[in-house]
Structures are given as structure tokens and as C-alpha cells.
C-alpha positions as CSV (number, residue, x, y, z in Angstrom):
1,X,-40.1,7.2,14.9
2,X,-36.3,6.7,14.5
3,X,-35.1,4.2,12.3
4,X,-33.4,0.9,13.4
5,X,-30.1,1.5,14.0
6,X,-29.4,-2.2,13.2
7,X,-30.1,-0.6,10.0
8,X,-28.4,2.0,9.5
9,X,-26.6,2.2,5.9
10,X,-23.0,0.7,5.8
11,X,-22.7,0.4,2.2
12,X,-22.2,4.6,1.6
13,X,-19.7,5.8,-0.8
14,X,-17.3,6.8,1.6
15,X,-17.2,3.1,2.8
16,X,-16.6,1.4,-0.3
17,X,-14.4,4.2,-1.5
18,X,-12.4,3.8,1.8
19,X,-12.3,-0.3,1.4
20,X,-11.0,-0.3,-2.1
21,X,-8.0,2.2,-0.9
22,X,-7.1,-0.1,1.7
23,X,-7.1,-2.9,-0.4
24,X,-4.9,-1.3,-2.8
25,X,-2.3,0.0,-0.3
26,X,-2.3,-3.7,1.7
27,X,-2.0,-4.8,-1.5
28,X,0.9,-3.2,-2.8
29,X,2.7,-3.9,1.2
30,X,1.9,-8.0,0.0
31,X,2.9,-8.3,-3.5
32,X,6.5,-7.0,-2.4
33,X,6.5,-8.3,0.8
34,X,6.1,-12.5,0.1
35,X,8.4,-11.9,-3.0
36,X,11.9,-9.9,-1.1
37,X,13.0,-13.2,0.7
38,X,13.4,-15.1,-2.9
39,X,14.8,-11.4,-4.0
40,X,17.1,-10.9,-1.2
41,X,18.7,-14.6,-1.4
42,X,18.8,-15.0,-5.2
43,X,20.2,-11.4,-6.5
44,X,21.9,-10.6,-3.1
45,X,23.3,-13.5,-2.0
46,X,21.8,-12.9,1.6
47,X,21.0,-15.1,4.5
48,X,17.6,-15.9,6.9
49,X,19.3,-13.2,9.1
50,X,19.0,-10.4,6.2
51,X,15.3,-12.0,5.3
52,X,14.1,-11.7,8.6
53,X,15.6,-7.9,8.8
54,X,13.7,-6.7,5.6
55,X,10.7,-8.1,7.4
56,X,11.3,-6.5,10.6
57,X,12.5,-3.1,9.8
58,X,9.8,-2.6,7.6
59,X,7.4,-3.4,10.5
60,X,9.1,-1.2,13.3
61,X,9.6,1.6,11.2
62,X,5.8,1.4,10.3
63,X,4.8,1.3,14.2
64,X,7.2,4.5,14.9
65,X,5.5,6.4,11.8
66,X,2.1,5.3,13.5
67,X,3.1,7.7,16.5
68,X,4.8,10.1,14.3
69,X,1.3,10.4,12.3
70,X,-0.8,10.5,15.3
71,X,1.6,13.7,16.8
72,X,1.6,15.6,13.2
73,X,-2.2,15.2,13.0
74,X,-2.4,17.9,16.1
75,X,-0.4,19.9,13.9
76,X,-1.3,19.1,10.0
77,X,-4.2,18.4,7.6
78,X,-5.3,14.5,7.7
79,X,-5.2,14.6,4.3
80,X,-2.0,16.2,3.5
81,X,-0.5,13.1,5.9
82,X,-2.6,10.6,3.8
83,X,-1.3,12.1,0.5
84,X,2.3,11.9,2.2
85,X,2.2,8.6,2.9
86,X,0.3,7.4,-0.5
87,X,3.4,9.0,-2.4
88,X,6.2,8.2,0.0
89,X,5.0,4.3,-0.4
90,X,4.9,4.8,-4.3
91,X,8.1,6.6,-4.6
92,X,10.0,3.8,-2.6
93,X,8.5,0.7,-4.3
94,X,9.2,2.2,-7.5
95,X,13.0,2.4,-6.7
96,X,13.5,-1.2,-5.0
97,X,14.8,-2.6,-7.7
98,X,17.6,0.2,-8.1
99,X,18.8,-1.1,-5.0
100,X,22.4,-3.1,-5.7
101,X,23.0,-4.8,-1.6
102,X,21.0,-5.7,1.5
103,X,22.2,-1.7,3.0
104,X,20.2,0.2,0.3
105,X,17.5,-2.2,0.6
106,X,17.2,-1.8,4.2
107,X,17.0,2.0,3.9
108,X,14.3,1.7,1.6
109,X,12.3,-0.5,3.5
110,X,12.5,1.9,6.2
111,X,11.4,5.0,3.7
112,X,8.1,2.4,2.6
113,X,7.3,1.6,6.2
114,X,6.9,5.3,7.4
115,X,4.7,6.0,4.6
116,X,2.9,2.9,5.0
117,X,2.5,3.6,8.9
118,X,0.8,7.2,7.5
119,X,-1.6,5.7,5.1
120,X,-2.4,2.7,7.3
121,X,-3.2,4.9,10.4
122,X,-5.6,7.3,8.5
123,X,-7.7,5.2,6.2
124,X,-8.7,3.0,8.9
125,X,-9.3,5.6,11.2
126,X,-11.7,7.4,8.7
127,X,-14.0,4.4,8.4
128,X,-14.7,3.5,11.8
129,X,-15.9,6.8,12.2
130,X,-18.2,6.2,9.0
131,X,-19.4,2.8,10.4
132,X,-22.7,2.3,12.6
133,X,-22.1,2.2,16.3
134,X,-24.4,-1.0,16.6
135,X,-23.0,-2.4,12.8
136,X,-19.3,-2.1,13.9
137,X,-18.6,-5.3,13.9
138,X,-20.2,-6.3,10.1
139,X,-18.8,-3.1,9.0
140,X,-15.0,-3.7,10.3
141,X,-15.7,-7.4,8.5
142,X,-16.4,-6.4,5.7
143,X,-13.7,-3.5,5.4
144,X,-10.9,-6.2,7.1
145,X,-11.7,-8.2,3.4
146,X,-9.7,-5.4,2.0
147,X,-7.0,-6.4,4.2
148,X,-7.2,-10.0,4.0
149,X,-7.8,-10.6,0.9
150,X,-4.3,-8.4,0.1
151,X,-2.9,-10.7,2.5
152,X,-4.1,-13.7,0.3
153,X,-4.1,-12.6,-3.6
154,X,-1.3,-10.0,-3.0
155,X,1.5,-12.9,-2.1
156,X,0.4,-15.6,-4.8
157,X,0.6,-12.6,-7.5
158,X,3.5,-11.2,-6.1
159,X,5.2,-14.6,-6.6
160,X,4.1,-15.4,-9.7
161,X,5.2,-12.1,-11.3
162,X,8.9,-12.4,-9.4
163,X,9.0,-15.7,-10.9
164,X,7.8,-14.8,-14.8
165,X,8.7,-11.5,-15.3
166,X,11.0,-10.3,-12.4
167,X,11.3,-7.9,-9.8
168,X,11.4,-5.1,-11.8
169,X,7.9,-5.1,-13.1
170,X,6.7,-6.0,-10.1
171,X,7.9,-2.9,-8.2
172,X,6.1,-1.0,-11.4
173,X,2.8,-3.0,-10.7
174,X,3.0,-2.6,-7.0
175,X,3.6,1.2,-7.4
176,X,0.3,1.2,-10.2
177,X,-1.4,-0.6,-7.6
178,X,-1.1,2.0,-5.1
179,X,-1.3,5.0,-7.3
180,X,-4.8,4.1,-8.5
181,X,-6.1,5.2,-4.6
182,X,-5.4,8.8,-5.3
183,X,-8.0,9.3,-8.0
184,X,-10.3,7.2,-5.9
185,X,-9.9,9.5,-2.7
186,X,-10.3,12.8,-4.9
187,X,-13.1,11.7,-7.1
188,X,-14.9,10.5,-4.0
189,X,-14.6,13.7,-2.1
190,X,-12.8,11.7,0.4
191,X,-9.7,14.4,1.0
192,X,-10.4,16.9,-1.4
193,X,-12.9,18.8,1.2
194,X,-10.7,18.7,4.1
195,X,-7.7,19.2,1.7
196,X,-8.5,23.0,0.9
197,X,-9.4,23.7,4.4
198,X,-6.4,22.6,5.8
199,X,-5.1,23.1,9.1
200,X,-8.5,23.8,10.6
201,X,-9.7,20.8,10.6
202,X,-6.4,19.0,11.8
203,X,-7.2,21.2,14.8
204,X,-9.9,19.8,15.4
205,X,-9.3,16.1,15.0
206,X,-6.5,16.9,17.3
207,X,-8.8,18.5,19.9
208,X,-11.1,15.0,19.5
209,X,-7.6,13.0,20.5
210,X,-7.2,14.5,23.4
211,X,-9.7,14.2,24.6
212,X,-10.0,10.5,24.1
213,X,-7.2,9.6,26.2
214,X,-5.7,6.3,26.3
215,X,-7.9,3.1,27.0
216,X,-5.9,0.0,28.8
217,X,-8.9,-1.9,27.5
218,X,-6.4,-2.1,24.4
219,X,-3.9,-3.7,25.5
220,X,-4.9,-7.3,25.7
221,X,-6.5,-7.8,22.5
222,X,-3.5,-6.1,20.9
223,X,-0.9,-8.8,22.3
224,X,-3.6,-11.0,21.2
225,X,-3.3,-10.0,17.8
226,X,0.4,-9.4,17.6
227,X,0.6,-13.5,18.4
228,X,-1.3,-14.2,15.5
229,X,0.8,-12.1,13.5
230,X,3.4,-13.9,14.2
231,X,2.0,-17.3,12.5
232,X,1.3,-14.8,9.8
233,X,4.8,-13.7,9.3
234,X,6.3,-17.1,9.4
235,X,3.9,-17.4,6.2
236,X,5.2,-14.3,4.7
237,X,8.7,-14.8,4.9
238,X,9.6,-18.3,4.7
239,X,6.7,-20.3,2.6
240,X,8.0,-20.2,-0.5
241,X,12.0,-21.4,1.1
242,X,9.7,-24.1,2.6
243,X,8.4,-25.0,-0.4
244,X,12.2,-25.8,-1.6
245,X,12.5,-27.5,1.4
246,X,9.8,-29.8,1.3
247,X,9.7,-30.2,-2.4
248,X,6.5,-28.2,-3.1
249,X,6.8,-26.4,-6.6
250,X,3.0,-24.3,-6.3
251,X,3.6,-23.1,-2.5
252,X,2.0,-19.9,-3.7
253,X,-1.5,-21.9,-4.1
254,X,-1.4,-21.5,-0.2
255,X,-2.7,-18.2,-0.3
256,X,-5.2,-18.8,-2.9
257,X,-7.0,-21.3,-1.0
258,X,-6.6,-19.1,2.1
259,X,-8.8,-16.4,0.2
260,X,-11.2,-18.7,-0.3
261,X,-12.3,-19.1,3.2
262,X,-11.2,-16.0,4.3
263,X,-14.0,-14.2,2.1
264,X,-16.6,-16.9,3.5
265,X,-15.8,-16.2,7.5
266,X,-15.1,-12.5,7.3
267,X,-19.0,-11.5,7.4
268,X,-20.5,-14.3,9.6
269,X,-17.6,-13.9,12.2
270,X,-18.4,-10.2,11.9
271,X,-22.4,-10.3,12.6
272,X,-21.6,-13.4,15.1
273,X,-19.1,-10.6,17.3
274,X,-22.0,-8.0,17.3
275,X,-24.5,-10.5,18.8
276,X,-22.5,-13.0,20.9
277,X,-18.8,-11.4,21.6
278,X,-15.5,-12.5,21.3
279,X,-15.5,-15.5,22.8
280,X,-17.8,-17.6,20.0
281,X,-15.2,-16.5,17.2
282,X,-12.0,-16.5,18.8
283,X,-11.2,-19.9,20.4
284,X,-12.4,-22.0,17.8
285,X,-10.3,-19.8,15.1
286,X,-7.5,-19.8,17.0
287,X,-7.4,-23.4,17.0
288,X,-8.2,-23.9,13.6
289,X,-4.8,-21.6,13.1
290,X,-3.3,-24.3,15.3
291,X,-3.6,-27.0,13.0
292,X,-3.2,-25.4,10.4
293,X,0.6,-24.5,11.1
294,X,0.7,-27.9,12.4
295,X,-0.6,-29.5,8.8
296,X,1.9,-27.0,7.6
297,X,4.6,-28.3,8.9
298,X,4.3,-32.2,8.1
299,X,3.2,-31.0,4.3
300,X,5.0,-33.1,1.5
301,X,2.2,-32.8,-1.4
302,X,-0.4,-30.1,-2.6
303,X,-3.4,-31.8,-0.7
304,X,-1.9,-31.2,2.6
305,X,-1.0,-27.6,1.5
306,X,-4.4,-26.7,0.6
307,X,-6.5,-28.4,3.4
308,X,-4.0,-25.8,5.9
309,X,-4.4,-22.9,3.7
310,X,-8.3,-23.5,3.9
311,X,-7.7,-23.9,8.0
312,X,-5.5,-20.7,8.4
313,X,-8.1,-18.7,6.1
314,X,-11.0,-19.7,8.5
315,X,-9.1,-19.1,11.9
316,X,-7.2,-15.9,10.6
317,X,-10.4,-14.6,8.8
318,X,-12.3,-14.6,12.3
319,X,-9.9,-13.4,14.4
320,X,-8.4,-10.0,13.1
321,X,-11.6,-8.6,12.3
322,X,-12.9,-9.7,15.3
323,X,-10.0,-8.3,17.7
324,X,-10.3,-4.8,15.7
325,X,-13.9,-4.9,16.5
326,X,-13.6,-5.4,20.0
327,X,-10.8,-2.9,20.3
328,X,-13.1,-0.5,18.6
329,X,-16.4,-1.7,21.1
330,X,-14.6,-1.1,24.6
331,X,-13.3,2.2,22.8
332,X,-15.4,6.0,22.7
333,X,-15.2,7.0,19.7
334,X,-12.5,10.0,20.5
335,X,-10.5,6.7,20.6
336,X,-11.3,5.0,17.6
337,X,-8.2,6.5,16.0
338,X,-6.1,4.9,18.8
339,X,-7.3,2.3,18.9
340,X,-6.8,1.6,15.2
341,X,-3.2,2.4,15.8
342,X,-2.9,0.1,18.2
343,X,-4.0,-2.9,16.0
344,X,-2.3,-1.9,13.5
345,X,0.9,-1.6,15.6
346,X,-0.1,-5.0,17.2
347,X,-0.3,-6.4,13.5
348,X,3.5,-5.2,12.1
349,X,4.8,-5.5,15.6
350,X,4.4,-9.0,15.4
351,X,5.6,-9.4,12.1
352,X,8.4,-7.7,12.9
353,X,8.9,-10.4,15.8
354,X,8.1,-12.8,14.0
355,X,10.3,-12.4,10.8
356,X,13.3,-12.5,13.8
357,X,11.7,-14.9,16.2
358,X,11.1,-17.5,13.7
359,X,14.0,-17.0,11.3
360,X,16.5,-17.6,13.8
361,X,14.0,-21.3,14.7
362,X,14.5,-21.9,11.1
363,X,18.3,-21.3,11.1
364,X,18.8,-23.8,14.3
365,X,16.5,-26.5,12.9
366,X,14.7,-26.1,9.7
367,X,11.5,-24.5,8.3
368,X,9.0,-27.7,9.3
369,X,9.9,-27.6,13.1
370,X,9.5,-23.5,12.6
371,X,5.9,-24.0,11.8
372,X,5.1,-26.2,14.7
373,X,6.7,-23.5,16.9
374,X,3.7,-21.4,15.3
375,X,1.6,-23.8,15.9
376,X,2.2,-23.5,20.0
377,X,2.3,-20.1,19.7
378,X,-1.6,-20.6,18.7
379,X,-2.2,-22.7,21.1
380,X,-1.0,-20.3,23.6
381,X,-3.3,-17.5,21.9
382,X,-6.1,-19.9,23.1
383,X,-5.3,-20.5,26.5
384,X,-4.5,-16.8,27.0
385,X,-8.0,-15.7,25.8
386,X,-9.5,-18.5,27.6
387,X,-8.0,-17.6,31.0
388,X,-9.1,-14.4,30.8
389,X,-12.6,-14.9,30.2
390,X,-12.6,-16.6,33.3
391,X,-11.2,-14.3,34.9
392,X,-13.2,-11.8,34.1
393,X,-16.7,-13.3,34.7
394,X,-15.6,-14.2,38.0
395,X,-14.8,-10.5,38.8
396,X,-17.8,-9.4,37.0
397,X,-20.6,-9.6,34.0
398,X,-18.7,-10.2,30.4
399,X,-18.0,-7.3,29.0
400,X,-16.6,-7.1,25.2
């Protein structure tokens, strides 16, 4: 009798080994990343304009690394590319501070996002292919808390140390942060096996890609999740300016109270996708987003703050690992590792738009009105997904 697959093991070695990586290297991208636009305005004297770019060109040069990796992996060992990107990242957070202008910045930001694009694309990749067929959705929950909850302790940190101690020591703790995945990887076996055999097995992964081909089924819930990111970037770069604005001196508690619920939806939106599909999880979460940019915006005291970070942690906590999933569900697994790209892409690609799209908002009106703008964005997120569900049931059965 074969067992349950239902019940397959998710919580292996490899999988938490994997998780704790990724939440070191998201980690490292979130401490720096809510802290630049204070950097970049107080010690360089730059505008929204230069904000946004230190935003964007991060995220573009991250997507183009995500093709670059995905070519070199026909070519080179997975693990050497991990490696590569794991010390590329470290090297160029340890040297942000050295920078003395926006230009030097800039170049650096594009050195971090290439070997952030490596190391993003890889680690990912390696633990859907760990992950139960019939768990994916549970397992790419629980593994999205990595993410997430970089997304919501990395920023609050991040500030707080810019603020106390400066951005010098937090480039240091940011580069700590994302050193301590190498002895995690090698102790765990994780790249030291394919690491001595080198090329061989690059050959084959390569092989695997090729024959995946490329799955249209993708492209949907990547725009999907590119519009969220949006709402998401508008958070990254801007909160703590809006906090001057609106005269809020603990902005950074946003993203503590975001982790809260964030941690609390992750695993029921995850086992709620395996059972019931996308639709369940994502309207009502992109809603809840919704209002929450729209509490955002009309935010004058801490209550307000924390009743939207609570909001955005439900809706954003459903929905990425729930997109993901589904990416991964109308994907064979020859495609997993495009797939991953993709979302990943879909994730910076919107930040990128965002940082841009929303800056130049802010600079015609102001940082309240910017957050409403994310608000409709949501609310177009909704009506898109809802559309095509009808759509597709009248053409034929749901499919995820």
C-alpha cells in the first residue's frame, strides 16, 4: 500500500535548510531597502526621483540577472551560480556605505540586484522541487514566511538601526545576515554534493529546462502579482517620508503589526489553495489590501497605522503565496524553475514600477493621495481576477 501522498514529509532538512536561506537573503534585500530613501535624502541631498531610481534599478537589474542565471545554468554548476550570487550580494552591501553620491550608489545597486536575481532564482527553484506535488501549496506557504516575514521584520529593523546607529552598521549587519546562509547550505549538504560534481549536473538541469518549455499559463497570475507589488513598493520607499508627512514618529511599527498577521494567514491561505483554488483566497485579500492603503492614506495617529498594517498583512500574506502556488500547479515540473522566475520577476518588476509610478504621484500631489492611488490599483487586481474567472468557467471547467 502506498502511503498518503497528502502525507508526504514537508518538513525534511533540505526544506527548512532552504527556508532559513531565503529568509536571510530577503532579509538582507529589506533591511537596506526601507532604510536608502531616509539615506539617499539625508546624506545625499537627493530627491523622490533619485529614491524611486534606487528602487527601480535595483529591481530591473534583478529581473535581467534572472535570465542571465537561467542561460548560465545550461552552461554552469547551480551551485557555483548560488555561491556567486550569495557573495556578489555580500560584497556590495558591505561597500554601500563607501559610496559618496547617488552615481556610485546607483552602480552598486545594480552590482546587489544581479547577485540577488542569482540567489533568488535558485533557492526557490530548489524547493519546489523538494515540495509534495499534492502539498505544494502548504509547502510554498510555509516557505513564502521566509519571504514575508523579511518583508515585515527586515524594514522595522532596518529603520531602527539607520536611525540609532547609522548606515554603516547596518550595511555590516545586512552583509552578517547574508553570510550566515553559506555555512547553512554546506553543512546541510545542500551545494556541497553538486558543488564537486560540477558541470555534469548543470547539464542536466539544463536538459530538464528544455524540455519544459514556456507555459502562457504564467502570465496572468504574474501581472497579478506584479500589481500587488506595486502597493508593496509604495510601502518600501515612501512610508517612513509619510510618516514625516503625516506626523507619525513610529511609522516603522507598520511592519511589525503586518508580521503579525502575515504569519497567521500564510498556512491557512496555503492548505485553503490546495483544497478550494485561487479564487477563496484572492478576492477577499485583495480587498483587504484595498483598504488597507486606503486607511493608509487618511492615517494621522498609531491606531489607524496599525489597524492597516494588520489589513495589508492578511491580504498580502494570502496572495503571494497563493499566486506562486498556482503558478507552480498549472506548471510540470520541468517548469517549476520558470515559473519561479517568473514570480519572482513579476515581484521586482513591480517594484521597480512602482518605486517610479508612485514617486512621480507623490511629487504631483503628496504621499496620502499616492496611497489611495494603491488603493485603486487593488481594486483593479480584484476585478481583473474576477473577470477572468468568469471567463473562464464559461469556456470551460475551473481550472487552477
Amino acid at each position: 500500500m502506498q502511503p498518503d501522498k497528502h502525507h508526504e514529509p514537508l518538513w525534511t532538512k533540505s526544506f527548512i535548510s532552504i527556508t532559513i536561506c531565503s529568509f536571510l537573503l530577503f532579509l538582507n534585500l529589506q533591511m537596506l531597502l526601507s532604510s536608502f530613501p531616509a539615506y539617499v535624502t539625508n546624506e545625499l541631498n537627493a530627491g523622490n526621483i533619485a529614491v524611486s531610481l534606487v528602487t527601480s534599478l535595483f529591481a530591473l537589474s534583478a529581473i535581467a540577472s534572472r535570465f542571465m542565471t537561467a542561460a548560465f545554468m545550461r552552461k554552469f554548476s547551480r551551485d557555483w551560480l548560488l555561491l556567486t550570487g550569495i557573495l556578489l550580494g555580500a560584497l556590495t552591501t558591505a561597500v554601500y556605505s563607501l559610496s559618496g553620491s547617488v552615481g556610485s550608489l546607483l552602480v552598486m545597486r545594480v552590482g546587489y540586484g544581479i547577485g540577488f536575481g542569482m540567489a533568488s532564482t535558485i533557492l526557490p527553484t530548489l524547493v519546489s522541487q523538494i515540495i509534495p506535488a499534492k502539498r505544494m501549496g502548504e509547502g510554498i506557504g510555509y516557505f513564502g514566511l521566509s519571504t514575508s516575514l523579511a518583508m515585515s521584520v527586515g524594514p522595522m529593523i532596518g529603520m531602527n538601526m539607520m536611525n540609532n546607529l547609522g548606515f554603516g552598521p547596518l550595511t555590516i549587519a545586512g552583509t552578517a545576515a547574508l553570510l550566515l546562509s553559506l555555512p547553512i547550505l554546506f553543512f546541510s549538504q545542500l551545494i556541497s554534493l553538486s558543488f564537486r560534481t560540477g558541470k555534469p549536473a548543470a547539464r542536466s538541469e539544463a536538459s530538464v529546462q528544455n524540455r519544459g518549455g514556456f507555459n502562457h499559463k504564467l502570465w496572468f497570475p504574474a501581472l497579478l502579482n506584479a500589481l500587488l507589488s506595486i502597493t508593496y513598493s509604495g510601502l518600501l520607499s515612501f512610508i517612513v517620508l509619510f510618516g514625516q508627512f503625516a506626523g507619525l514618529e513610529q511609522v516603522g511599527l507598520f511592519f511589525l503589526f503586518n508580521t503579525v498577521t502575515i504569519v497567521l494567514i500564510r498556512p491557512i491561505s496555503g492548505r485553503l489553495f490546495d483544497r478550494k483554488g485561487p479564487v477563496p483566497v484572492l478576492i477577499p485579500a485583495g480587498l483587504s489590501v484595498a483598504v488597507s492603503m486606503l486607511v493608509l492614506s487618511y492615517s494621522d495617529q498609531m491606531v489607524m497605522l496599525i489597524v492597516s498594517a494588520l489589513l495589508y498583512g492578511l491580504g498580502f500574506g494570502a496572495i503571494q503565496p497563493t499566486i506562486q502556488a498556482w503558478m507552480l500547479r498549472v506548471s510540470t515540473k520541468e517548469q517549476y524553475g520558470a515559473a519561479n522566475s517568473m514570480f519572482y520577476n513579476s515581484t521586482d518588476f513591480g517594484v521597480a514600477v512602482g518605486a517610479l509610478l508612485l514617486g512621480a504621484v507623490a511629487s504631483a500631489t503628496d504621499y496620502a493621495v499616492m496611497y489611495r492611488y494603491s488603493a485603486l490599483i487593488m481594486v483593479c487586481f480584484v476585478l481583473l481576477f474576477a473577470v477572468s474567472r468568469i471567463l473562464v468557467r464559461r469556456r470551460q471547467p475551473l481550472q487552477a
